[in-house]
C-alpha positions in Angstrom: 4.4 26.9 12.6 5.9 23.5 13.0 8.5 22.2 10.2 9.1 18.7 9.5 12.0 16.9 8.0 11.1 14.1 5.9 14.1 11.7 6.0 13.2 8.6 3.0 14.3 6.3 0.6 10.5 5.8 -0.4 9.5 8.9 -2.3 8.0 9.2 -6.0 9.1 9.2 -9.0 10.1 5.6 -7.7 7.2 4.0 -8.1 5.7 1.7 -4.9 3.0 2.2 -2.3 5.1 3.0 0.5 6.5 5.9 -1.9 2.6 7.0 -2.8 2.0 6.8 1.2 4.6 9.4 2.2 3.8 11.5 -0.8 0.1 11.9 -0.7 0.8 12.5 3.2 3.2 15.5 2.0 1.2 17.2 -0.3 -1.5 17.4 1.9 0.7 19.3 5.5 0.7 22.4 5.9 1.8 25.0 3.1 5.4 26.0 4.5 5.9 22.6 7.1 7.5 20.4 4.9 11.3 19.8 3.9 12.0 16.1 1.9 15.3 14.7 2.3 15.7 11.2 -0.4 17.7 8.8 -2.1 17.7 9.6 -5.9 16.1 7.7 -8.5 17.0 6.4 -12.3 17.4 9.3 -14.6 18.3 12.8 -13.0 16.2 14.7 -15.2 13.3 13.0 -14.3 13.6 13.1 -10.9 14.8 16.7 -11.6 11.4 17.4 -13.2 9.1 15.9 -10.4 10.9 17.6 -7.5 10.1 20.6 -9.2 6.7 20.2 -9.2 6.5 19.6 -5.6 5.3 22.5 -3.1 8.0 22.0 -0.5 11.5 21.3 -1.1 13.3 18.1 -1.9 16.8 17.6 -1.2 18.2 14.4 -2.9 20.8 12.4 -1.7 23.5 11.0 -4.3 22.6 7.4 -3.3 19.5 5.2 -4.7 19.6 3.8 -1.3 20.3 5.6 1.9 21.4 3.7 5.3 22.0 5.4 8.4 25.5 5.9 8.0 27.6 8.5 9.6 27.4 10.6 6.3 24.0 10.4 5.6 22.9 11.2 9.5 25.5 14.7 9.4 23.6 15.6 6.1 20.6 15.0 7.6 21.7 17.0 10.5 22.6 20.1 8.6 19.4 19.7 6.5 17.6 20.1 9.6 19.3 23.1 11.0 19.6 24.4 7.4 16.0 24.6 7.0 14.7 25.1 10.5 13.2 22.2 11.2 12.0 21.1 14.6 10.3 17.6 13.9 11.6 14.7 11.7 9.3 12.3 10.2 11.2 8.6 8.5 9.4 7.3 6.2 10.0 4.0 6.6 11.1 3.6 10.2 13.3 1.0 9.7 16.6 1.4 9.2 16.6 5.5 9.0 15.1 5.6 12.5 18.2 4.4 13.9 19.5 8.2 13.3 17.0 9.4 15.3 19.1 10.0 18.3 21.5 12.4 16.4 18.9 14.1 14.7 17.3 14.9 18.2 20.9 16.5 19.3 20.6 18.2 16.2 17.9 20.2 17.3 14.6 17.7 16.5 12.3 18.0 19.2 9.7 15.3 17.8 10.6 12.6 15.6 8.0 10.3 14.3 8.8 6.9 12.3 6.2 5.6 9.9 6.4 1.3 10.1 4.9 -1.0 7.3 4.7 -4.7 6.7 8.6 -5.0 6.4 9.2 -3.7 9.8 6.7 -6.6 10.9 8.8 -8.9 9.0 12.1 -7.3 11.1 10.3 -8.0 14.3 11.1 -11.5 13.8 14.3 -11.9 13.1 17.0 -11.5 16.3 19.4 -8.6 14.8 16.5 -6.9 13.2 14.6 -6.6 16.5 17.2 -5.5 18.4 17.3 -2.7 15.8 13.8 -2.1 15.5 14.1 -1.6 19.5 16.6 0.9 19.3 14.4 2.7 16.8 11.7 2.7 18.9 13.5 3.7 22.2 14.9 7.0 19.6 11.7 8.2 18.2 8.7 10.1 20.0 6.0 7.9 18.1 5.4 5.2 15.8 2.8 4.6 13.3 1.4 1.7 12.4 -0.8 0.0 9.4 -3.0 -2.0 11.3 -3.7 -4.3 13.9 -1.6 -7.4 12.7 1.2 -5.0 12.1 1.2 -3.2 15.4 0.9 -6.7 17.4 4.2 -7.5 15.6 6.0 -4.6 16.2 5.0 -3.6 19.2 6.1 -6.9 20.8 9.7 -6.1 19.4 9.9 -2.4 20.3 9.1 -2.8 24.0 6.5 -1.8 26.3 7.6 1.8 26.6 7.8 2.5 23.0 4.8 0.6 22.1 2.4 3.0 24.7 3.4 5.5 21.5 2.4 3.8 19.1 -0.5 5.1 16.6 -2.5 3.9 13.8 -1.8 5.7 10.4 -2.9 4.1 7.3 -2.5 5.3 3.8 -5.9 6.8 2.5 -7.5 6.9 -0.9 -8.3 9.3 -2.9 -11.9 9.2 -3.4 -12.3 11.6 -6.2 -10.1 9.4 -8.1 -11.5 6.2 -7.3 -14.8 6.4 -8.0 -18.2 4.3 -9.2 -18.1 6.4 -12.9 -14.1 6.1 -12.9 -14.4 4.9 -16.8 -14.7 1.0 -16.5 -17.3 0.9 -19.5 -14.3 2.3 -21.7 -12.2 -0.8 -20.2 -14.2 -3.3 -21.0 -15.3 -2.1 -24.6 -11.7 -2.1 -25.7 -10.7 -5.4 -24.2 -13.9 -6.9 -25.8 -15.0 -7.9 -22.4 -18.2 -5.6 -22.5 -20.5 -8.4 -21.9 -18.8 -10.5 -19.9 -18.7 -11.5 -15.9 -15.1 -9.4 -15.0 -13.2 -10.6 -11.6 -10.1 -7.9 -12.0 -7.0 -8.1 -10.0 -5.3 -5.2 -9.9 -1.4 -5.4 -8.0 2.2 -6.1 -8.9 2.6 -9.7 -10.1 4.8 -11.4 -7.5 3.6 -14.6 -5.6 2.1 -13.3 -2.4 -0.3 -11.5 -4.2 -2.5 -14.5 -5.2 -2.6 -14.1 -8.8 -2.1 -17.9 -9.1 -5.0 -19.0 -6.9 -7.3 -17.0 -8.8 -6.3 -18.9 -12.3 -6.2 -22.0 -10.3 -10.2 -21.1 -9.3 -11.0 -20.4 -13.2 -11.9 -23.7 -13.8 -14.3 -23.7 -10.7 -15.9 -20.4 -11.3 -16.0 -20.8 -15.0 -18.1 -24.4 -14.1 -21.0 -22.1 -12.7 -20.0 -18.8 -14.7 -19.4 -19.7 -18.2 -18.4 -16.2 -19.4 -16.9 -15.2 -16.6 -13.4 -13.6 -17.5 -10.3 -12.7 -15.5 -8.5 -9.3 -15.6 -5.3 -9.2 -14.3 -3.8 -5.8 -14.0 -0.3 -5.0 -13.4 3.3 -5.7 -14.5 6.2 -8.0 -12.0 8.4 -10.5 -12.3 5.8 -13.2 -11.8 4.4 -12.7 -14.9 5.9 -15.4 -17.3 5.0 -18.2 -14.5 1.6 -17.1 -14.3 1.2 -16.9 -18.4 2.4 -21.0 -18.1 -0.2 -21.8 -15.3 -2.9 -20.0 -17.6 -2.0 -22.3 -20.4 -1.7 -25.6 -18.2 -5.3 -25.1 -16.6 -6.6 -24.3 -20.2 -8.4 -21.3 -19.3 -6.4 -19.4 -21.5 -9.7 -17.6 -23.1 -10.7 -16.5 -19.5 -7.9 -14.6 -18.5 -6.4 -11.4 -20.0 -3.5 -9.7 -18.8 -3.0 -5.6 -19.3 0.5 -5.4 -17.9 1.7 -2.7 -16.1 -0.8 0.5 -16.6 0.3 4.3 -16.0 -1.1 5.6 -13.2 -4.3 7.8 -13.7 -5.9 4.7 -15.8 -5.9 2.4 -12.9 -9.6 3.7 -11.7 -10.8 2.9 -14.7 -9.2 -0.5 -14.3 -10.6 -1.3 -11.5 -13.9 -0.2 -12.6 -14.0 -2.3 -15.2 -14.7 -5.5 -13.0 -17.5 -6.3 -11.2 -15.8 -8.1 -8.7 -12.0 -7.4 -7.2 -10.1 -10.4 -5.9 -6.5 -10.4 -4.7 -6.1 -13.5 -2.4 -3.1 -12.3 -1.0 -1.0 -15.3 1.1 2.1 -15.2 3.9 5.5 -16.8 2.6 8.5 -17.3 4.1 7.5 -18.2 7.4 5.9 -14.7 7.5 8.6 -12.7 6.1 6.7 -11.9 3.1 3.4 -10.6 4.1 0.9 -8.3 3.4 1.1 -5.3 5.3 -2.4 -3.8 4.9 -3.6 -4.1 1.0 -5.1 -0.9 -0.1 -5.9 -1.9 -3.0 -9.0 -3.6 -1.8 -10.2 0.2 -0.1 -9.6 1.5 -3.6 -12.2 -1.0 -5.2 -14.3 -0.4 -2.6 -14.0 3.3 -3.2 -14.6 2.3 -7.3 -17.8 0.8 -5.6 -17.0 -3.5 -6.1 -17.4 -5.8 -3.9 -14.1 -7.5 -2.7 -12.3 -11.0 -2.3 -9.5 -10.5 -0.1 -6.6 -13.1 1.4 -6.1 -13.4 5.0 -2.0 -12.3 4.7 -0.9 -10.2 7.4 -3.0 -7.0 7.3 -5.2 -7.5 4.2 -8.6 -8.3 6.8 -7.8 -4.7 8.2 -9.1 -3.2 4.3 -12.2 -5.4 4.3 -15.0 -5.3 6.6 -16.1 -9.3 6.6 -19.5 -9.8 5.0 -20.6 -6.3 4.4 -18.0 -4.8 1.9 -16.5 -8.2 0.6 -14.8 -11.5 1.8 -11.6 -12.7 3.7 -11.1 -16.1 2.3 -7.7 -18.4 3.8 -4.4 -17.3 1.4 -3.5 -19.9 -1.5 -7.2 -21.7 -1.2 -8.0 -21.6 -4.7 -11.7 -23.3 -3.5 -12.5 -20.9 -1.1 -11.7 -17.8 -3.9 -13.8 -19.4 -6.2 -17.0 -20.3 -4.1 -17.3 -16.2 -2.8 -16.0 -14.9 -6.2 -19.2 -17.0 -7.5 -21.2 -16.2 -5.1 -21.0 -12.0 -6.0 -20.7 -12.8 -10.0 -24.1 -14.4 -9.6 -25.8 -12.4 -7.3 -26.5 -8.7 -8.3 -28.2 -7.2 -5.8 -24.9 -8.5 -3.3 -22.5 -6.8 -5.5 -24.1 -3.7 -5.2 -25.2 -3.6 -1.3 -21.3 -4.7 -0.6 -20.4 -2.2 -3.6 -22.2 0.7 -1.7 -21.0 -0.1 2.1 -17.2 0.0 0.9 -18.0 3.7 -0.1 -19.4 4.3 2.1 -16.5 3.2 4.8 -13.6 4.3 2.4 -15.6 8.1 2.8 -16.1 7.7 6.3 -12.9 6.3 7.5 -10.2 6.1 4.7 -10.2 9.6 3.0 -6.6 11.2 2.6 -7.5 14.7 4.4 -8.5 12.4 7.2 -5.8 10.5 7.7 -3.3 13.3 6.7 -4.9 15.5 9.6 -4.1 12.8 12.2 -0.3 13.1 11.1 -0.4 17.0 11.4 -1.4 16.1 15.2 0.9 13.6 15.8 4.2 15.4 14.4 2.9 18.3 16.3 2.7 16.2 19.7 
């Protein structure tokens, strides 16, 4: 049997979706194949407790943050030899990747780097390139999110390393995300049992779009009177967002959860019967989205979506059959498809059913977890 060394900063309990990528990858190898090698977290005993839980080994290293320094590559190194591995696996290809070269004289005879939307965002700038390169030239494949994310990177890493490139979302669970997930529960708490719900469900930072959709309230409240706003999630964004709510006076339209532990975000999403998250590109393209999968988990909750047209986001939405790309930071163009669903029915539940159907076709974990068994196996 094959085993692989996972070499990460991004690995639960930090919370994060690159973290909840690698991990539901993990858990679902091989029994026997896996080895984790990751930066700490917080509180020891509660990272303690989790790696306990897990059915492989987790090694942790005594940093929150691990960079490829000499250090952290020999401890890698004797991880590997230690515990027999013969493939490594980064999860975040950039910067680990860069110790891929030393792990192969270690005794690695694959190495595979996962890439996300920040190694998209490295492909532009000239250091980070050159890095990105030299990651590329050191590692046997990498994986990719989508199509916007591969053009990126692949134009950095070369033509040599790009011929190995290979597409490997992150997958949803679809017995977790589900049409009877507990939504009616939702909404009878929040009072919102009768009520038109558009729910948002991200971390509150600005390229997520949570300001265009207050800036449509006005709009969609014009043709949807009762229509209500959920907005699920905590960030940093947060008290900015509370003052736009309050200067568009649509302050009895929008509710706010905060953040929401875990295993009651199905529910969440269920409770709306429409999900928007207008995502948008910033900083001349440095802050983008890389794929968005929270739009494959509504459509696995069975909504119709409202996406933003940010990096990878189009990638999670198939355009006029499970929801809508609209342009990023449009607040018109949110509200005219938003109203559009809320007032149409029979839409919402042909899209509703066509996202399940794709998310079961093309998006389920065991799927997308078998391809990785292939590719670290070569």
């Amino acid at each position: 049997m094959h085993k692989t060394l996972i070499v990460t900063n991004d690995f639960p309990p930090r919370p994060g979706g690159i973290q909840a990528f690698v991990h539901n990858m993990a858990v679902r190898q091989p029994a026997g194949s896996i080895v984790v090698y990751a930066s700490t977290w917080r509180d020891g005993t509660e990272v303690a407790a989790f790696d306990a839980e897990q059915p492989f080994p987790v090694i942790r290293d005594r940093t929150k943050v691990m960079v490829p320094t000499p250090r952290v590559t020999r401890r890698a190194a004797e991880i590997l030899r230690a515990e027999g591995c013969d493939s490594v696996w980064f999860g975040a290809a950039a910067p680990l990747g860069l110790m891929a070269p030393a792990l192969r004289r270690a005794g690695a005879g694959r190495l595979l780097g996962m890439t996300h939307g920040h190694e998209a965002a490295w492909a532009q700038l000239p250091v980070a390139r050159q890095l990105l390169r030299r990651i590329g030239e050191g590692t046997d494949v990498l994986t990719y999110l989508g199509e916007y994310t591969r053009s990126r990177i692949a134009a950095a890493v070369g033509p040599g390393p790009a011929g190995r490139m290979a597409q490997l979302p992150p997958g949803v669970d679809e017995r977790t995300f589900h049409p009877d997930s507990g939504g009616a529960a939702v909404r009878e708490r929040l009072g919102l049992a009768d009520r038109p719900v558009v729910v948002c469900v991200s971390r509150l930072v600005p390229r997520k779009g949570q300001d265009t959709l207050i800036e449509a309230m006005p709009q969609i409240l014009a043709d949807v009177p009762d229509a209500v706003l959920l907005i699920v999630g905590g960030g940093p964004y947060r008290a900015d967002l509370e003052k736009l709510v309050d200067a568009r006076g649509v302050r009895s339209a929008v509710r706010f959860t905060g953040s929401v532990p875990w295993e009651e975000l199905p529910a969440h999403y269920g409770a709306g019967d429409v999900f928007a998250m207008p995502c948008r590109t910033r900083r001349g393209g440095l802050d983008v989205e890389g794929l968005g999968i929270v739009y494959l988990e509504a459509s696995a909750t069975g909504l119709p979506v409202v996406a933003g047209d940010s990096g990878g986001a189009p990638d999670a939405v198939l355009e006029g059959e499970t929801g809508y790309v609209v342009p990023g930071g449009t607040p018109a163009a949110a509200a005219e498809r938003i109203v559009r669903l809320l007032k149409d029915e029979e839409l919402r539940r042909r899209m509703g059913e066509a996202g399940r159907r794709w998310v079961d076709r093309s998006w389920r974990w065991d799927l997308l977890a078998g391809r990785l068994t292939s590719l670290l196996a070569g």
